[in-house]
TORZADREN-963994 format. One line per field, with one value per residue (C-alpha): residue in three letters; x, y, z. Coordinates in nm, 3 decimals, padded with zeros to 5 digits. Each point is the difference from the previous one (the first is absolute). Layout:
<badrens>
residuo	c(ALA ...) $
x	c(X ...) $
y	c(Y ...) $
z	c(Z ...) $
</badrens>
This chain:
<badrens>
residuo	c(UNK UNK UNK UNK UNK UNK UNK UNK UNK UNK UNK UNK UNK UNK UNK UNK UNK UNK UNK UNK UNK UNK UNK UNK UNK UNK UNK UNK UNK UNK UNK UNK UNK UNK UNK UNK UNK UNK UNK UNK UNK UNK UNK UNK UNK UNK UNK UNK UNK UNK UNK UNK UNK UNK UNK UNK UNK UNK UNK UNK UNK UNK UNK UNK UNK UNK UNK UNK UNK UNK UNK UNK UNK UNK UNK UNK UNK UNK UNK UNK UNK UNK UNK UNK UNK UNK UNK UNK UNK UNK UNK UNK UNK UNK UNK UNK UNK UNK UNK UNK UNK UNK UNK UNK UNK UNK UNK UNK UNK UNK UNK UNK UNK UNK UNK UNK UNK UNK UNK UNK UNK UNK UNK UNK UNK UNK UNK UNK UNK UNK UNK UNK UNK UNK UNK UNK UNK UNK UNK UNK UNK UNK UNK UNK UNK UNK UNK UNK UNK UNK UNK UNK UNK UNK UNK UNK UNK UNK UNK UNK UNK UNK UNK UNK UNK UNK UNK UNK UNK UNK UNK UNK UNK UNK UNK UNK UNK UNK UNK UNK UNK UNK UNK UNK UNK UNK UNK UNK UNK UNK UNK UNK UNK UNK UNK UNK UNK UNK UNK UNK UNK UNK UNK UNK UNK UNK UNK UNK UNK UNK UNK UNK UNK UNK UNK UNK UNK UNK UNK UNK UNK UNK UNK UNK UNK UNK UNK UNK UNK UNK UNK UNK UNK UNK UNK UNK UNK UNK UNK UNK UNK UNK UNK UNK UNK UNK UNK UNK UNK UNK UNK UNK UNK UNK UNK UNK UNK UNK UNK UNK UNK UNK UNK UNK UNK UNK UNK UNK UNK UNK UNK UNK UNK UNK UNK UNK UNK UNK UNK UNK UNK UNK UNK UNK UNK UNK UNK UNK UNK UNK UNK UNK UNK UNK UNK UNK UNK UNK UNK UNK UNK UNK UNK UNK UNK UNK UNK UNK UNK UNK UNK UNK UNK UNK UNK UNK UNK UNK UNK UNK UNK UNK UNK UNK UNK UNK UNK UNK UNK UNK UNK UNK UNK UNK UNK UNK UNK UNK UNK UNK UNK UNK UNK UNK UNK UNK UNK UNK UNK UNK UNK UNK UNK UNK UNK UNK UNK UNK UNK UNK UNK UNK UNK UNK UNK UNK UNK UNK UNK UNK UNK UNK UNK UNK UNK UNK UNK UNK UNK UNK UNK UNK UNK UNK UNK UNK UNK UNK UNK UNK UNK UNK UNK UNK UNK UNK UNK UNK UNK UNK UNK UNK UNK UNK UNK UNK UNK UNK UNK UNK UNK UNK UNK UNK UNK UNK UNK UNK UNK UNK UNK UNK UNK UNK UNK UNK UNK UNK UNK UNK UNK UNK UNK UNK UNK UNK UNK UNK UNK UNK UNK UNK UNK UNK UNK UNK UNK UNK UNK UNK UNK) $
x	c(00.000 00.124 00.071 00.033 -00.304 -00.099 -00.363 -00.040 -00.270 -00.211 -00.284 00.201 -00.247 00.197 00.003 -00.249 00.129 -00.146 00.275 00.149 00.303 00.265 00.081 00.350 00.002 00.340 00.102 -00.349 00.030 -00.187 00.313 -00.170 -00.287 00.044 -00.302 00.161 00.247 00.265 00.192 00.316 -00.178 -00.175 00.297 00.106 -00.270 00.037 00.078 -00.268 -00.326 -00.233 -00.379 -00.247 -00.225 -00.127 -00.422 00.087 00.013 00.317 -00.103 00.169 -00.085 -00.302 00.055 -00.298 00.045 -00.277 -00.070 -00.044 00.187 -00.132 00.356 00.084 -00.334 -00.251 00.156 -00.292 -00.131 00.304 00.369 00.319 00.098 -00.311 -00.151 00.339 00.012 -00.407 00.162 00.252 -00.246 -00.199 00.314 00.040 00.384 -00.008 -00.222 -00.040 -00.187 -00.233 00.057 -00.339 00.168 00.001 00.174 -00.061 00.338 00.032 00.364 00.299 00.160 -00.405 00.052 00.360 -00.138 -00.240 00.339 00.153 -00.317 00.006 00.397 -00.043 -00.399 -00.089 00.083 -00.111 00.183 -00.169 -00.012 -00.241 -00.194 00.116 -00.332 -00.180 -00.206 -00.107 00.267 00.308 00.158 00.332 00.020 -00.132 00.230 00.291 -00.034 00.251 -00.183 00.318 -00.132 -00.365 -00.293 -00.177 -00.209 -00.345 -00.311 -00.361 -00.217 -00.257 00.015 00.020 00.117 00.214 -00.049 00.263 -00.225 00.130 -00.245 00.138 00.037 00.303 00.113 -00.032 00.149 00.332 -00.002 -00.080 00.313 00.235 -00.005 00.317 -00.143 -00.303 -00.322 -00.230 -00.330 -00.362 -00.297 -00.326 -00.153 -00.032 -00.295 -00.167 -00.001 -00.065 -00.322 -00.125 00.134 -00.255 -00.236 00.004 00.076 -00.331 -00.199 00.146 00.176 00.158 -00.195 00.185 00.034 00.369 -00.144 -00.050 00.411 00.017 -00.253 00.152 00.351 -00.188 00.151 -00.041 00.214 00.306 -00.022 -00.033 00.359 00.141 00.000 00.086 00.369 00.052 -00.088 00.322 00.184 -00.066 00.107 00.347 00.043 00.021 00.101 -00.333 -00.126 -00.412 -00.108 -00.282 -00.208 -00.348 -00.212 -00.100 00.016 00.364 00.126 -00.077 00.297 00.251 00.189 00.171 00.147 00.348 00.244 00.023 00.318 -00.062 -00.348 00.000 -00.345 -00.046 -00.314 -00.076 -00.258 -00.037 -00.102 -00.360 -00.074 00.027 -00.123 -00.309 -00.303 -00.282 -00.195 00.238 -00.079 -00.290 00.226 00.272 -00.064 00.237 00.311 -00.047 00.020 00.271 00.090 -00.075 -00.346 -00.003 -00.261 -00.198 00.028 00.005 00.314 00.181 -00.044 00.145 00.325 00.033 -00.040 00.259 00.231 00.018 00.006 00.320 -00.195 00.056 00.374 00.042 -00.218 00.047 -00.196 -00.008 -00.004 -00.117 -00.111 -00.220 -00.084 -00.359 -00.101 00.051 -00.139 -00.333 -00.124 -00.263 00.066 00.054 00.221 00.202 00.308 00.129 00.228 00.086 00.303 00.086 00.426 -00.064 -00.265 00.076 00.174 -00.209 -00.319 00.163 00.103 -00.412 -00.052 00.256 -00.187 -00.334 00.175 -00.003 00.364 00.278 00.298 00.241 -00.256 -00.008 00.406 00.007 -00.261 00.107 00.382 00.153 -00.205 00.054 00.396 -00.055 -00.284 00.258 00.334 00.098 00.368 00.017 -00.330 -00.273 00.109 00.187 00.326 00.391 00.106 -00.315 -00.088 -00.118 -00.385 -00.163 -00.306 -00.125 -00.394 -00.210 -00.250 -00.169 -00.017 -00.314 -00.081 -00.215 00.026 -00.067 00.117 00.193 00.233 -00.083 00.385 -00.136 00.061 -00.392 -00.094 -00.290 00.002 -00.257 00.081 -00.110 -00.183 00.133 00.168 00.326 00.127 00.381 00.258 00.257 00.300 00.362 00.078 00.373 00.089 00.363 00.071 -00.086 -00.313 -00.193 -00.289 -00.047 -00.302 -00.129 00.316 00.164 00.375 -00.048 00.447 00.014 -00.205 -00.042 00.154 -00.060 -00.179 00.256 -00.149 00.193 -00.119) $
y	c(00.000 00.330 00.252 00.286 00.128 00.280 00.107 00.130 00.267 -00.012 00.264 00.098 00.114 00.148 00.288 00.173 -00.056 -00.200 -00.016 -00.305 -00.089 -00.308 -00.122 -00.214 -00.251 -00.121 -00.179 00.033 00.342 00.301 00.085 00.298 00.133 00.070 00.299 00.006 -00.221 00.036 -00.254 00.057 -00.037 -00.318 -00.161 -00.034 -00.195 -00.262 -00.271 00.044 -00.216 00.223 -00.018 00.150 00.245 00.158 00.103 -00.126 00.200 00.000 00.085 -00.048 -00.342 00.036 00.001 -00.122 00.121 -00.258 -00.393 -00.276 -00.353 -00.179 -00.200 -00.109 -00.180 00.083 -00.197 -00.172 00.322 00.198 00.001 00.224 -00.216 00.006 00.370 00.151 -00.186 00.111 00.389 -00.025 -00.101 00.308 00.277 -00.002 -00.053 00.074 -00.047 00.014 -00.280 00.004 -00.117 -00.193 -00.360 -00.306 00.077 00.376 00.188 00.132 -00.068 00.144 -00.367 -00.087 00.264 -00.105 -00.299 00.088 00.188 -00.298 -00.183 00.266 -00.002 -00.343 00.027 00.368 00.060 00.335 00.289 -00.010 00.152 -00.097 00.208 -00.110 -00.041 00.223 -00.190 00.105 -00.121 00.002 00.346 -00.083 -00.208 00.229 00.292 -00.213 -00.014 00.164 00.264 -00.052 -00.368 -00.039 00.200 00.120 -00.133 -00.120 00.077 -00.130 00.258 -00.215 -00.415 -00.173 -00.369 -00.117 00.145 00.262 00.275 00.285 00.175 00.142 00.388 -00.051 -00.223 00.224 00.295 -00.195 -00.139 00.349 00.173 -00.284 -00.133 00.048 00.016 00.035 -00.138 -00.134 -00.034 -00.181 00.178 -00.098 00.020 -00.345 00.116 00.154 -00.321 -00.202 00.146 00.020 -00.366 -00.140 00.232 -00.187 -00.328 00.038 00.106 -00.246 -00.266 -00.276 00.141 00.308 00.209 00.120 00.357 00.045 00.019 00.358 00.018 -00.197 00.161 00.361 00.318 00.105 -00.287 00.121 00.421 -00.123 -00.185 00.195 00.336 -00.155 -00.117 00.385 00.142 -00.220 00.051 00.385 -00.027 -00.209 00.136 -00.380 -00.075 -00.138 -00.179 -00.096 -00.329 -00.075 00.290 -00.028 00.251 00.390 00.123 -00.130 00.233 00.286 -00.141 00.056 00.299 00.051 00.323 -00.130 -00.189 -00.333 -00.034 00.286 -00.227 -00.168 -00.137 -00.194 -00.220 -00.292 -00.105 -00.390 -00.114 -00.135 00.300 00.232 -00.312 -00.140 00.143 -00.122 -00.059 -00.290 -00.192 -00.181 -00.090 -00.066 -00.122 -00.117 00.036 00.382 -00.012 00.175 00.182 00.291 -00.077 00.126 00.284 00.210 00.200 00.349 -00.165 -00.125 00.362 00.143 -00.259 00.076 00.405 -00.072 -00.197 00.292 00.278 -00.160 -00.062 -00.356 -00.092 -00.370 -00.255 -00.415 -00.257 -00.199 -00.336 -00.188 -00.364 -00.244 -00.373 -00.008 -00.261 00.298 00.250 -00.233 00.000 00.163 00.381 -00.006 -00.266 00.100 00.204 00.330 00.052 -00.107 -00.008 00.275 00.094 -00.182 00.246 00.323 00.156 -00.142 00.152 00.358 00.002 -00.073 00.305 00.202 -00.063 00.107 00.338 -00.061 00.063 00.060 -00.236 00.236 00.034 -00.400 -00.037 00.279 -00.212 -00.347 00.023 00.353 00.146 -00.365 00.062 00.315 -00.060 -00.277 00.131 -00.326 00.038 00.003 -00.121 00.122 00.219 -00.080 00.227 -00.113 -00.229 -00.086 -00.381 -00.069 -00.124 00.074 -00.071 -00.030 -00.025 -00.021 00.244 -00.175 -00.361 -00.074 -00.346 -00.137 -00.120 -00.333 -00.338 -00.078 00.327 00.110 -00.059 00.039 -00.348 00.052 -00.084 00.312 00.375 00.247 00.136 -00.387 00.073 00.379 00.128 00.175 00.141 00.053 -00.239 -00.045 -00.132 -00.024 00.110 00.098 -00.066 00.143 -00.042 -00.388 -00.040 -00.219 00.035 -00.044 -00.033 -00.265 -00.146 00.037 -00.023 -00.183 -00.006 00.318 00.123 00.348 00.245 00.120 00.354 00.294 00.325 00.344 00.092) $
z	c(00.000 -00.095 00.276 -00.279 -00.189 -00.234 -00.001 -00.355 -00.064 00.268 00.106 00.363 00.278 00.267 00.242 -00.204 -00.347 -00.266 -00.257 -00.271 00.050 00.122 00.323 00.075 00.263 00.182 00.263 00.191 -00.055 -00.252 -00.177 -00.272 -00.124 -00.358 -00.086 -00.363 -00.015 -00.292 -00.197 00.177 00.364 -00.083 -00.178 00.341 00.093 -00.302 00.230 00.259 -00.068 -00.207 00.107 -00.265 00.185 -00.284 00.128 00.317 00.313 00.229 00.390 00.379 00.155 00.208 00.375 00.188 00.338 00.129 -00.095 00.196 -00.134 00.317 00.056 00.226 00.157 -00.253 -00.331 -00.097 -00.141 -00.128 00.087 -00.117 -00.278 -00.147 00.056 -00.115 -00.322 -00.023 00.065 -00.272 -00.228 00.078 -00.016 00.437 00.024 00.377 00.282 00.387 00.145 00.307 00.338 00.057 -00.070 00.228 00.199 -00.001 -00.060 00.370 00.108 -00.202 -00.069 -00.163 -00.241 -00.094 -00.073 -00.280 -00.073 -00.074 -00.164 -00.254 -00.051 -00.103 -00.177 -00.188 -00.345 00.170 00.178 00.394 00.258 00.324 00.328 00.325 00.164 00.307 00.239 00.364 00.200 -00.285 00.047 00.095 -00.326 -00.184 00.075 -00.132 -00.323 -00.162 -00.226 -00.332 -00.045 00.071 -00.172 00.314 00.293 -00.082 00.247 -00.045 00.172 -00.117 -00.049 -00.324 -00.083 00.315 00.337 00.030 00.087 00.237 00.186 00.292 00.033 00.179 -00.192 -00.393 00.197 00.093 -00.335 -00.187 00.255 -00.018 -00.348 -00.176 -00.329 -00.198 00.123 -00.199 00.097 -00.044 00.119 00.085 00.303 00.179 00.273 -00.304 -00.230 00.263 00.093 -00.376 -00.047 00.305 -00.152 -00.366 00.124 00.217 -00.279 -00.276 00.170 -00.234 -00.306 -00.003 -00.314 -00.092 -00.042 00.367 00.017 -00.058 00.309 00.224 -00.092 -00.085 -00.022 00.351 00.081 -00.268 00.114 00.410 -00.088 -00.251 00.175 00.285 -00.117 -00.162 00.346 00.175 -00.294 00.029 00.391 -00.031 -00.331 -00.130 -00.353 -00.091 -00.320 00.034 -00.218 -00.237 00.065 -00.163 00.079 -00.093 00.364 00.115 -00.327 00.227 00.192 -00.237 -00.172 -00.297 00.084 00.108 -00.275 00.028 00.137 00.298 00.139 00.307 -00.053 -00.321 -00.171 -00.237 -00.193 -00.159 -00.333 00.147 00.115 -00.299 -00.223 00.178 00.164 00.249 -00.269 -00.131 00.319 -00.181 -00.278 00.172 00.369 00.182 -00.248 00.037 00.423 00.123 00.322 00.010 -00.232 -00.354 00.007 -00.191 -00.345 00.185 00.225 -00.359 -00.156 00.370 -00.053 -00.329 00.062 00.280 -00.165 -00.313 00.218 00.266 00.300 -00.081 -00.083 -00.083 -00.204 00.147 -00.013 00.382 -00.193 00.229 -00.134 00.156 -00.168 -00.190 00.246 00.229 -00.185 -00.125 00.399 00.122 00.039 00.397 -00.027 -00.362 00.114 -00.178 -00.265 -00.395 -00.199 -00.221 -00.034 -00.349 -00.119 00.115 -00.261 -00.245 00.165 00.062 -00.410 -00.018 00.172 -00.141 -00.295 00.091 00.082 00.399 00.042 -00.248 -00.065 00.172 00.340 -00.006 00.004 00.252 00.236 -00.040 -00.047 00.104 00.298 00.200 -00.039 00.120 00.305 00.134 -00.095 -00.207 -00.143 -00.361 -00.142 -00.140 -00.247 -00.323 00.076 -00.113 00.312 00.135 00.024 -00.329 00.088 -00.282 -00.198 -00.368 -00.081 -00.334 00.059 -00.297 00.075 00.119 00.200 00.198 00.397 00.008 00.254 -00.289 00.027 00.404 00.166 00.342 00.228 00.093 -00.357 -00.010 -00.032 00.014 -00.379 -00.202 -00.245 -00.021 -00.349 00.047 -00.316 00.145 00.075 00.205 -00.280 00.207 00.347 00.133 00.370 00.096 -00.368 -00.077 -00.242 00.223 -00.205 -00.375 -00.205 00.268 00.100 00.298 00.141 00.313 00.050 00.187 00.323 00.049 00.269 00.325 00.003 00.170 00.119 00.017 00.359) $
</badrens>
């Protein structure tokens, strides 16, 4: 395999710019961008491998700052071998993995060990949260802020049971923490009391559509504001999760470059794709934590996202096993897969005008470099790792069992026509995907952080 390419006549989207041009690739490294490259500058370049690009278009890797690969504990529905190949196919070169495993990551030497599973597993860059519970504090100030993405707290539960509730507890973490915090919000008193509510009135029989009830807005804001207000007081470097709905935009500002922010937000593919409305359609495969929502809260995200309030686009893949999924709603947990289809869904709304190829890069590849200070990706610049992507934008297919990557067999797209595709994806320079063929010889690298 060669470890020196040349990306011939590509359409470059980067920092802004949408220009043609060539790209050289050496030793895991962006060696040049070539905006009009002459005879005598690509003569040098004769003996790297040359890559047509020609109608293709050349962006960053995609960091997804949150996905869970349930390994270790959970590997009958996903685990880092698996999801990371499902990642490259979709354009995410790097990606920092949740904490709600079995066993949850609460000790430093837990989360070297997923470390070490991924040293030896991910075709993927990683990184991974050292988790917060109620009684972990002294692990959690540990972590050394240069090698780990952040600290992860669930102000509200979700799959495992690594909720933290205690007031106490969220201010020691929010004064303490030696890096970013990122945070889940939904208020647990306030789901629980609409969840005995539903469950009295519908029992086994209940509809998916009631999710957005149980987990309703009230539920998100309560949370959500909650986490600014300590952040605010101990002035912690903050980063908020899936939000989903029109009021929590209120918390957010867009008045302060992205660099300078202390408090920073996320949106996910499901909530910008689906609405409430979907649930009938969709049922369980469309039940996540926090609930997808209504129209007027996908027109706030979108607004949001547009307008800087919202920084990053992820996906919190999160996948389950149809078995899992095909229970009743009470008993069907939340989360689907989606690092595969991300890209390809954003280019479908790119093309309907909802955001321009430029605002995509800058949400899905450039601001998470910047909200988590990750060394040298992210952007294509000479000597940055060269992760690096190539799509179609006119190669339309369709998502079917056949072509779905994810180890859980199902996504929430089948049946959905993309009309852009994912063609080869760098990681630190190797081509570890081509066409549909991937380069299982060489893992990918630990995530560093300029802190």
């Amino acid at each position: 395999m060669s470890s020196k390419y040349l990306i011939r006549s590509a359409r470059i989207l980067n920092e802004g710019l949408d220009i043609k041009g060539d790209v050289a690739i050496s030793n895991g490294l962006i060696e040049a961008i070539l905006k009009d490259g002459t005879a005598v500058e690509l003569a040098k370049y004769a003996h790297y491998e040359q890559i047509d690009a020609r109608g293709k278009l050349l962006i960053p890797g995609i960091i997804d700052d949150q996905v869970h690969f349930r390994e270790p504990g959970l590997t009958y529905k996903a685990d880092i071998y698996t999801e990371s190949r499902a990642a490259i196919a979709g354009g995410i070169t790097s990606f920092m993995e949740m904490p709600n495993t079995i066993p949850n990551t609460l000790t430093q030497e837990l989360l070297e060990e997923k470390y070490q599973l991924a040293a030896e597993k991910s075709l993927a860059n990683y990184s991974f949260y050292m988790g917060a519970s109620n009684d972990n504090l002294k692990e959690v100030v540990k972590t050394d802020p240069a090698k780990v993405c952040g600290i992860k707290v669930f102000m509200g539960s979700s799959t495992g049971n690594m909720l933290v509730d205690r007031r106490e507890t969220l201010e020691g973490v929010f004064a303490e923490a030696p890096c970013l915090v990122a945070v889940h919000c939904e208020s647990e008193q306030r789901v629980q009391q609409n969840h005995q509510k539903y469950q009295a009135q519908f029992g086994d029989q209940a509809p998916t559509r009631i999710h957005p009830l149980i987990r309703d807005a009230e539920a998100c804001y309560a949370s959500s504001s909650e986490a600014v207000e300590l952040a605010m007081r101990f002035n912690t470097r903050l980063h908020v999760l899936h939000l989903s709905t029109a009021r929590e935009m209120t918390l957010f500002s867009n008045e302060l470059p992205l660099a300078e922010k202390r408090i920073t937000a996320e949106v996910c593919l499901h909530h910008l794709w689906f609405t409430d409305l979907d649930y009938e359609r969709k049922g369980n495969f469309i039940k996540w934590n926090p609930a997808v929502k209504t129209g007027k809260d996908r027109e706030a995200l979108w607004q949001a996202l547009l307008d800087g309030r919202l920084d990053v686009v992820a996906t919190d893949h999160a996948p389950h096993s149809l078995e899992e999924k095909n229970r009743p709603y009470f008993a069907a947990p939340s989360g689907g897969p989606l690092v595969q289809h991300l890209l390809p869904a954003m280019m479908e709304k790119q093309k309907e005008g909802r955001i321009s190829l430029v605002q995509m890069v800058e949400k899905m590849c450039h601001h998470p470099a910047i909200c988590f200070n990750i060394a040298k990706r992210g952007f294509i610049r000479p000597g940055y790792h060269a992760d690096l992507v190539l799509v179609d934008p006119e190669s339309p297919w369709v998502v079917k069992p056949s072509n779905i990557l994810y180890k859980a067999g199902w996504s929430p797209f089948e049946e959905e026509t993309f009309s852009s595709a994912i063609t080869h994806t760098f990681v630190n320079g190797r081509l570890v995907y081509s066409e549909g063929q991937f380069d299982n010889s060489v893992m990918g690298q630990r995530l560093v952080f300029e802190r």
